[in-house]
Steps between C-alpha positions, in 0.01 A plus 500: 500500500764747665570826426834431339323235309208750351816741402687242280170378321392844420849615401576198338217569278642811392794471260259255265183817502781775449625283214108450390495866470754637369623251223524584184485902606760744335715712721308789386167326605623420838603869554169684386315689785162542402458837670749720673391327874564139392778265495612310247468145494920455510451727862239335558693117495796679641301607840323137503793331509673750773172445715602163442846473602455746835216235590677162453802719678322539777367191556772296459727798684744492227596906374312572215676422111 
């Protein structure tokens, strides 16, 4: 297994778990912070799928979306 093959399998795994998770939540769920240091789970997809797209970017040296 290559690198570039270990980053689409874990990746690839990804949109199916966020979906796991957060189905079914209300808007207001996804923004609660449950203390003034955390992040909401909305950031929380938000920065996971930025990781994501500045990763694959790099790899494939395409600019990031």
């Amino acid at each position: 297994m290559t690198g570039s093959d270990l980053l689409v399998d874990a990746f690839g795994r990804l949109p199916d778990l966020v979906h796991g998770v957060i189905d079914g939540l209300t808007p207001d769920q996804l923004m609660v912070r449950l203390d003034s240091e955390a992040n909401s789970i909305a950031w929380l997809v938000w920065h996971l799928s930025r990781i994501q797209d500045d990763h694959i970017a790099d790899v494939a040296g395409n600019p990031q979306i």
